[in-house]
C-alpha positions as CSV (number, residue, x, y, z in Angstrom):
1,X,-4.8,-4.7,11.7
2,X,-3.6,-7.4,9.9
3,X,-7.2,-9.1,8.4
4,X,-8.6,-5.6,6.9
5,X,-5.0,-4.8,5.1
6,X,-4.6,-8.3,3.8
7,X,-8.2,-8.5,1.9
8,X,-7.7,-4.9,0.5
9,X,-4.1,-5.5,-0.8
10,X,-5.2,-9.2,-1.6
11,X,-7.9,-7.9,-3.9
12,X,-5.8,-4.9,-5.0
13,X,-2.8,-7.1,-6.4
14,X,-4.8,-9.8,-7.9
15,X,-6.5,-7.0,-9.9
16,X,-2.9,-6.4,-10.8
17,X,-2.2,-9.6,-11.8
18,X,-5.7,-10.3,-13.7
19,X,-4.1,-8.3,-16.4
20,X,-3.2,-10.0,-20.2
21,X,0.7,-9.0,-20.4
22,X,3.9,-11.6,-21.0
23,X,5.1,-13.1,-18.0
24,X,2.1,-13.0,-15.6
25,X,3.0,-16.4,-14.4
26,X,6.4,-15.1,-12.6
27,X,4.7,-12.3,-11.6
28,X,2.2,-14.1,-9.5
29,X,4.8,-16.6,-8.2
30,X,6.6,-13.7,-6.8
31,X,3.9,-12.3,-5.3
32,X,2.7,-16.1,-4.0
33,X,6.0,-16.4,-2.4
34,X,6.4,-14.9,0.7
35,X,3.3,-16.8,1.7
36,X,5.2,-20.0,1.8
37,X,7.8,-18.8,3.7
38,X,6.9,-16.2,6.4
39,X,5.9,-18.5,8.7
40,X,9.1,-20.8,8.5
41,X,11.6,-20.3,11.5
42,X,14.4,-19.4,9.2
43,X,12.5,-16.6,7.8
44,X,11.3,-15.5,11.2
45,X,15.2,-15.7,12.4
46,X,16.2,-13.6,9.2
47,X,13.1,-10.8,10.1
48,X,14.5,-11.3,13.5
49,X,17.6,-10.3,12.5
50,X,17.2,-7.8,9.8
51,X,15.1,-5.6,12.2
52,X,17.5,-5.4,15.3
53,X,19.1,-2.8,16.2
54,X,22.3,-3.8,14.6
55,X,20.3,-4.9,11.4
56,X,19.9,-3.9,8.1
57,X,17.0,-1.8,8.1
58,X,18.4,0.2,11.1
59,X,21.2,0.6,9.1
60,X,19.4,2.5,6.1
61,X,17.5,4.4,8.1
62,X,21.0,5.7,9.4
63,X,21.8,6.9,6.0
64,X,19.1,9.1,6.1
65,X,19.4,10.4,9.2
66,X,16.9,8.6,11.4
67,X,17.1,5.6,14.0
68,X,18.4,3.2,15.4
69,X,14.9,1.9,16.2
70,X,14.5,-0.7,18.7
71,X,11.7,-2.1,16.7
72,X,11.5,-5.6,18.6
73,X,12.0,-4.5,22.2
74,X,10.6,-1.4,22.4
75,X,6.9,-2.2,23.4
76,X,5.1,0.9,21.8
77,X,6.7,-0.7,18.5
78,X,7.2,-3.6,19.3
79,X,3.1,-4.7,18.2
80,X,3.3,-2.7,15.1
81,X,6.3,-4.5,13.9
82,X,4.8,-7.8,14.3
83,X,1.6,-7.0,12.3
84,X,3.7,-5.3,9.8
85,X,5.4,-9.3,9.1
86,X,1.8,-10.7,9.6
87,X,0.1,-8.5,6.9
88,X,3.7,-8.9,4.7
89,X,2.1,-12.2,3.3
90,X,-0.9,-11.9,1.1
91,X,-0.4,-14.7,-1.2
92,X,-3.4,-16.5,0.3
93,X,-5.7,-14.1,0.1
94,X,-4.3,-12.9,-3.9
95,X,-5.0,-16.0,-5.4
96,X,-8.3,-16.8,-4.0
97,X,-9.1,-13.4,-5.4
98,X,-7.9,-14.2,-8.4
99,X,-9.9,-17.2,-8.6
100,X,-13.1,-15.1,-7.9
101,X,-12.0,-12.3,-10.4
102,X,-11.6,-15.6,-13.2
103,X,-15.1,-16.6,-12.8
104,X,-16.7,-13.0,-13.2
105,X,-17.7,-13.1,-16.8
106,X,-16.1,-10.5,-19.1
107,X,-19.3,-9.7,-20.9
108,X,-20.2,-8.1,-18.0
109,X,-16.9,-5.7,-18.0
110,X,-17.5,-5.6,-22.1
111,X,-21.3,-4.2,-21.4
112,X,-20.4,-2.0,-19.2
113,X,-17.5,-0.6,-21.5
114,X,-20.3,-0.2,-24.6
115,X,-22.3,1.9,-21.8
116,X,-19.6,4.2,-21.1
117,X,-19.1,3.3,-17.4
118,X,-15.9,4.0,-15.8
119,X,-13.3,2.0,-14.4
120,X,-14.3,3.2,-11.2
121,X,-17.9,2.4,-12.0
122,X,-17.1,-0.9,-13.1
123,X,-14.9,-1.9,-10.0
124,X,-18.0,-1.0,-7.5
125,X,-21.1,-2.3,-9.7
126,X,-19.6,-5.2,-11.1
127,X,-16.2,-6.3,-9.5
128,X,-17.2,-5.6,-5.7
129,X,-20.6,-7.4,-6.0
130,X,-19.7,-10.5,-8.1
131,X,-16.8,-10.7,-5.3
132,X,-18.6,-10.2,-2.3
133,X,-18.8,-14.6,-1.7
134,X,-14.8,-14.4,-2.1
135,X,-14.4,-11.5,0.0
136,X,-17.0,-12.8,2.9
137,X,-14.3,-15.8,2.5
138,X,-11.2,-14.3,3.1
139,X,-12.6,-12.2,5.6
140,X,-14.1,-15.3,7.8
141,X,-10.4,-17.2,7.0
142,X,-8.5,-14.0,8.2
143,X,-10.5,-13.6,11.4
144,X,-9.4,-17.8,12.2
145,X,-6.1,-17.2,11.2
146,X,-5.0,-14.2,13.5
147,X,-6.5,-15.8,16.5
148,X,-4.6,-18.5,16.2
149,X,-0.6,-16.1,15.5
150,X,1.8,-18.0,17.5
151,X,5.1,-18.7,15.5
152,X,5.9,-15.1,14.9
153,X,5.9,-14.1,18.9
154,X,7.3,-17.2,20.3
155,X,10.3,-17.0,17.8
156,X,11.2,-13.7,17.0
157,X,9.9,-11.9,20.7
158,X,9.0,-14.5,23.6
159,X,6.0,-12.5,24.1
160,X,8.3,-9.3,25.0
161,X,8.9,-6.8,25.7
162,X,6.5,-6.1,28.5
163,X,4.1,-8.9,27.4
164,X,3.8,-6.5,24.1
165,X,3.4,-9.6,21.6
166,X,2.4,-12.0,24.2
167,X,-0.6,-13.4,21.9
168,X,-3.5,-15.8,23.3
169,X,-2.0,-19.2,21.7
170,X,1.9,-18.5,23.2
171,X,-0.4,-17.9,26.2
172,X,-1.8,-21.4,25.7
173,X,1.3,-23.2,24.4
174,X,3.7,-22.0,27.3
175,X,0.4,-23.1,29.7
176,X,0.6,-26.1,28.6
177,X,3.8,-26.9,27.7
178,X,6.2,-25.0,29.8
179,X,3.7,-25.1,33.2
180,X,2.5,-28.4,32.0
181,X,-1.2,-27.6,33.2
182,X,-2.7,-29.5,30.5
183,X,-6.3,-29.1,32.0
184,X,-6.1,-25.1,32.4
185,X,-4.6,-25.3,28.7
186,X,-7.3,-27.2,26.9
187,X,-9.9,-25.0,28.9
188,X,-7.8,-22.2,27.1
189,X,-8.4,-24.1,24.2
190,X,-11.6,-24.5,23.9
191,X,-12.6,-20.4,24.9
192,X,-10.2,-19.7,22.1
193,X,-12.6,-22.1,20.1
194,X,-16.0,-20.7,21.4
195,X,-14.6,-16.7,20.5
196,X,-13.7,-17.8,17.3
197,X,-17.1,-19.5,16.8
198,X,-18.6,-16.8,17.9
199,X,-17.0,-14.1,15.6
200,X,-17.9,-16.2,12.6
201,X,-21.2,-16.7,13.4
202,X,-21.2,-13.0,14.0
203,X,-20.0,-12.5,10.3
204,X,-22.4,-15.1,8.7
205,X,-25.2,-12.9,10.3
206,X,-24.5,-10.0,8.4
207,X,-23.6,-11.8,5.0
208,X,-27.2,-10.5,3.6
209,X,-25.3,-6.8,4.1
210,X,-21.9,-7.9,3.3
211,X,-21.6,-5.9,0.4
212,X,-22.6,-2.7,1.6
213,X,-20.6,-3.2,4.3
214,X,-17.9,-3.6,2.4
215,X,-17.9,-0.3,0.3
216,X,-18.5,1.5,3.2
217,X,-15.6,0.0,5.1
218,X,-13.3,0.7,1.6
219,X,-14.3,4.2,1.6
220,X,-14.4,4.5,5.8
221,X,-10.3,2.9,5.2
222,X,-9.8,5.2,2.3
223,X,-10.7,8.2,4.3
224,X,-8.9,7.2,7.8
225,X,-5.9,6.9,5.6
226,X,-6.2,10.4,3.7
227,X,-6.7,11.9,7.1
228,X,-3.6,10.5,8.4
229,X,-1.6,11.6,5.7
230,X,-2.9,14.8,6.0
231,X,-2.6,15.4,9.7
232,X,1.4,14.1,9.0
């Protein structure tokens, strides 16, 4: 859950932020942000917090009529609510973006333009394909990254309820340093390392096809998501 959403809003904002208007710089140090601090205790205490059932959010949904929630010890919710704080940081993933969208040259968009190509047109011939390398990037740095979620379970749910967030590397951790069977640990370790591997050797495979794959997954998300509005 949390990879796909991450590159799509990645790219999606630092199209936002490509733009020429005053005050660009704030606007991507506010979006940069929350990248430096979701993973810090504090902020995982203050999430932890805000989303209890005494908490903030339960109070606004109140005011409208819904809730209390029990969004960190109910276990049908309980998941949900820790993607939803994994995807909440896209900094990363933004500025890299923004880095690839830098390099594309603007003759390119200016060509198009004389040609009478759309916006649309000029997002998926020009945009998309010049990006693929930085997308096939984020993607491979994603798939690393939410193998190894640890901080976000061990403080803000143990693992709980019901072994709901109980992720592979609290697994490990608590293994090894709450069982203290270091060898069963590092074996842990190292299958952790050989899936990994494994999944990114999967993804360099398919880089010949990465960009199809890419616009078909956009418009495959796209489509799930118009579904699900409409069957709401």
């Amino acid at each position: 859950m949390g990879t796909p959403s991450t590159i799509i809003r990645g790219l999606l904002v630092a199209l936002l932020l490509n733009q020429k208007i005053k005050g660009m710089s704030l606007y991507r140090t506010i979006y940069y942000l929350p990248s430096v601090l979701a993973t810090s205790v504090a902020m995982l205490v203050t999430w932890k917090m805000v989303l209890s059932r005494e908490g903030i959010v339960n109070k606004v949904l109140e005011l409208i009529g819904l809730g209390p929630y029990d969004f960190l010890s109910n276990p049908d919710i309980a998941l949900w609510t820790i993607s939803f704080l994994a995807i909440w940081q896209l900094g990363s993933a933004m500025v890299i973006f923004l880095a690839g969208l830098k390099s594309i040259p603007t003759e390119l968009y200016e060509a198009a333009v004389v040609d009478g190509s759309s916006s649309w047109q000029r997002f998926f011939r020009i945009t998309i394909p010049l990006l693929t390398p930085t997308i096939f990037f984020n993607l491979v740095m994603g798939i690393i990254g939410v193998f190894q979620v640890f901080s976000v379970g061990f403080v803000m749910t143990r693992g709980g309820p019901a072994n709901a967030t109980y992720f592979y590397v609290l697994h490990l951790y608590r293994t090894a340093f709450e069982s203290f069977r270091m060898g069963y640990a590092s074996a842990l370790a190292w299958v952790l390392a050989i899936i990994v591997m494994a999944l990114t050797m999967l993804v360099f495979k398919s880089s010949d096809k990465f960009s199809i794959v890419m616009i078909a997954l956009l418009f495959e998300l796209i489509g799930n998501f118009t579904n699900a509005c409409l069957l709401y």
